[in-house]
C-alpha positions as CSV (number, residue, x, y, z in Angstrom):
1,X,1.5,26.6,11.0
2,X,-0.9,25.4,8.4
3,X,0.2,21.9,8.0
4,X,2.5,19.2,9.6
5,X,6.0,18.2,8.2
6,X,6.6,15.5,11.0
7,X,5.8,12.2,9.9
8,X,3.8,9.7,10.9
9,X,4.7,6.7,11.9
10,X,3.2,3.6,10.4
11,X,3.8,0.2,11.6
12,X,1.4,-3.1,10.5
13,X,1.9,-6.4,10.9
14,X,-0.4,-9.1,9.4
15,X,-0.5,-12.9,9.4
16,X,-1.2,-14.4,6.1
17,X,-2.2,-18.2,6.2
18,X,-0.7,-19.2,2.5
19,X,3.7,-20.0,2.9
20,X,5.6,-16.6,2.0
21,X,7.0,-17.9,-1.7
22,X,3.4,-18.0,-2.5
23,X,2.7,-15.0,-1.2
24,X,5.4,-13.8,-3.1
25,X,4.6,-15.7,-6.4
26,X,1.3,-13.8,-6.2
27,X,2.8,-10.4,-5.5
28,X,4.3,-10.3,-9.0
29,X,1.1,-12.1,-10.9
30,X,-1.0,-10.0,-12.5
31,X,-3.9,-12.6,-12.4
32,X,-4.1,-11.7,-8.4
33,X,-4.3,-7.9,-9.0
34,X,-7.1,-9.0,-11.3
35,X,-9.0,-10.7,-9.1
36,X,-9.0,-8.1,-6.4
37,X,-12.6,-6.0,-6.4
38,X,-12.6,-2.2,-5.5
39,X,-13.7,-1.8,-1.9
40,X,-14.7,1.2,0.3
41,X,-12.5,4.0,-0.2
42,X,-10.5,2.1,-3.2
43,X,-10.8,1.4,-6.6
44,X,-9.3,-1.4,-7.7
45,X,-5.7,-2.0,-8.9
46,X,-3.9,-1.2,-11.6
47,X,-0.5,-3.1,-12.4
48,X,2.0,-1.4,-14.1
49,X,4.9,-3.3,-13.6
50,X,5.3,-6.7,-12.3
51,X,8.6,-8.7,-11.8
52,X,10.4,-11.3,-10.2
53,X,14.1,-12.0,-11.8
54,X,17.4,-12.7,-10.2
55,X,15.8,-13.6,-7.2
56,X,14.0,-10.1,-6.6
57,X,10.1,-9.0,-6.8
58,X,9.8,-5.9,-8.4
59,X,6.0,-4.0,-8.6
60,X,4.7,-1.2,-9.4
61,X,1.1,-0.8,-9.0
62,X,-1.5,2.0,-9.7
63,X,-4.1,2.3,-6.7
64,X,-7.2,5.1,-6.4
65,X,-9.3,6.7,-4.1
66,X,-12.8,5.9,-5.1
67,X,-14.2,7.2,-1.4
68,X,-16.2,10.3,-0.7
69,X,-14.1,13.8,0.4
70,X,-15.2,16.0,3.3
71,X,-16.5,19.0,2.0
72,X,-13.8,21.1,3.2
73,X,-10.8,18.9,1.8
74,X,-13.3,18.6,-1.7
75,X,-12.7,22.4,-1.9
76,X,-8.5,21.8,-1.9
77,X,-8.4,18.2,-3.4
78,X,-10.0,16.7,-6.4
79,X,-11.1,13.4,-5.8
80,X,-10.5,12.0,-9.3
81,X,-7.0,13.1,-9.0
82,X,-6.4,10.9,-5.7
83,X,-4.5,8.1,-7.6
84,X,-0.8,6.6,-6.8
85,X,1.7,4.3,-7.5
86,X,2.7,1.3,-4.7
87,X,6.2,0.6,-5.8
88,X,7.6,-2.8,-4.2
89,X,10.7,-4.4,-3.7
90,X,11.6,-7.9,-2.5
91,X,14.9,-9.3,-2.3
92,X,13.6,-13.3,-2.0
93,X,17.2,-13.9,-0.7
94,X,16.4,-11.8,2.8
95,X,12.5,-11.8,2.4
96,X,12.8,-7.8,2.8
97,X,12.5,-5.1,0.9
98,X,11.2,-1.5,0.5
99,X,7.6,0.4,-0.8
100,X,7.1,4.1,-1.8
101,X,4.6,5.4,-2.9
102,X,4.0,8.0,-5.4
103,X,0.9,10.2,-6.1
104,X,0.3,10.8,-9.4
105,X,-1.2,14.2,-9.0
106,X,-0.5,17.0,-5.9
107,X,3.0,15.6,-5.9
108,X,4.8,16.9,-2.8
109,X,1.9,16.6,-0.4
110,X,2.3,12.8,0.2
111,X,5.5,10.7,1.1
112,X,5.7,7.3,2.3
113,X,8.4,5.4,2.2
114,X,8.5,1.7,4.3
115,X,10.6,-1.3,4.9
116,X,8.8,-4.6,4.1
117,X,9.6,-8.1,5.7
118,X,8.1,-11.4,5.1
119,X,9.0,-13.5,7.6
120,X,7.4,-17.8,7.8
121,X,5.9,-19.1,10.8
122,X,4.5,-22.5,10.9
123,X,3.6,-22.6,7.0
124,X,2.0,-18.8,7.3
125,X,3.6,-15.7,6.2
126,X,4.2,-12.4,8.8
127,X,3.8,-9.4,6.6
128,X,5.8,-6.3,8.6
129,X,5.5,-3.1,6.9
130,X,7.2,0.1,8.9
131,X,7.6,3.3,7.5
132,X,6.6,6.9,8.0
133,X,4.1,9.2,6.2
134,X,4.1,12.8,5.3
135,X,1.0,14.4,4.6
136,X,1.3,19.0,4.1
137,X,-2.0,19.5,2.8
138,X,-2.9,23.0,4.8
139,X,-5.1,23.2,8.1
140,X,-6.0,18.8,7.5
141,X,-2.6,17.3,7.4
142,X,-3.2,15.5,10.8
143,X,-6.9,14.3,9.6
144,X,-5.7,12.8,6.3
145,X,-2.9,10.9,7.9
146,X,-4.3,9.4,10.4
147,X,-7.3,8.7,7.8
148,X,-4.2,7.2,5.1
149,X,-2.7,5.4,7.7
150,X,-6.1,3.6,8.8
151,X,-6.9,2.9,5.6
152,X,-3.3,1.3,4.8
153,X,-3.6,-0.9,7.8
154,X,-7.7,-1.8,6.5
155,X,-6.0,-2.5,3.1
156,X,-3.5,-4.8,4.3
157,X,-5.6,-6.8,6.6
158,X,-8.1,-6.7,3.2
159,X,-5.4,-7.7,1.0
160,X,-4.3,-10.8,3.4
161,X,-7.6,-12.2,3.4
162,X,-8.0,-11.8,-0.6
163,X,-4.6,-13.6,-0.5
164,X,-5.5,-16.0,1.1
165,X,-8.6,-17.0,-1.5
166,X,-6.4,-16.3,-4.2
167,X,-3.8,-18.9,-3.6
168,X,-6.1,-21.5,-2.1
């Protein structure tokens, strides 16, 4: 078999030291996607569409890869191509909600879909993001997920601390 169809499983949990409506507040502000810089591996953010009405955070954001292929996966994937689309949502009733993500380019070769919580403890926010991920990209499936899944747990844990400036 060329590539795997099992997903992986992806389960972060982060501690973010500004209170969850904040964190929330800056979720749908396109002023805090603005102030994030591209880092290794990613380019900086695009937003597309940001929200919060009747008591929900909508987002849709465009993210890229700006990091540098192995030569074999150059020869299958185009690196300028690597771009996708974080959709959020976050009822602000329950302080859960769901992300997928959609490639804009090799479409069928990448699924993730999550459940997001963000739960308060003592005037910090719990970020919990659990979901599985689907790479079928043939003979380096198992590489790029475990590569995507690192880097979504280095993003997070980027994103927190960014956060955390942001609001102060």
């Amino acid at each position: 078999m060329f590539c795997s169809v099992r997903p992986v499983r992806v389960d972060v949990s982060q501690r973010i030291a500004v209170p969850r409506d904040r964190v929330l507040d800056a979720l749908a502000d396109k002023d805090w996607y603005g102030s994030i810089e591209s880092g290794p591996g990613l380019g900086a953010p695009e937003p597309l569409s940001l929200s919060s009405v009747d008591g929900v955070v909508r987002t849709s954001v465009r993210w890229r890869y700006a990091g540098t292929l192995p030569p074999a996966a150059a020869r299958l994937l185009d690196a300028e191509k690597m771009t996708w689309v974080i959709e959020l949502r976050v009822d602000r009733a329950t302080f859960a909600g769901s992300v997928h993500v959609v490639p804009d380019h090799y479409e069928g070769l990448l699924t993730f879909d999550a459940s997001i919580a963000f739960d308060e403890v003592d005037g910090a926010t719990l970020e919990r993001v659990s979901g599985e991920l689907t790479v079928k990209v043939p003979l380096f499936s198992d590489a790029i997920e475990r590569a995507i899944a690192s880097g979504f747990d280095q993003h997070l844990r980027a994103e927190a601390t960014a956060l955390e400036q942001y609001v102060a």
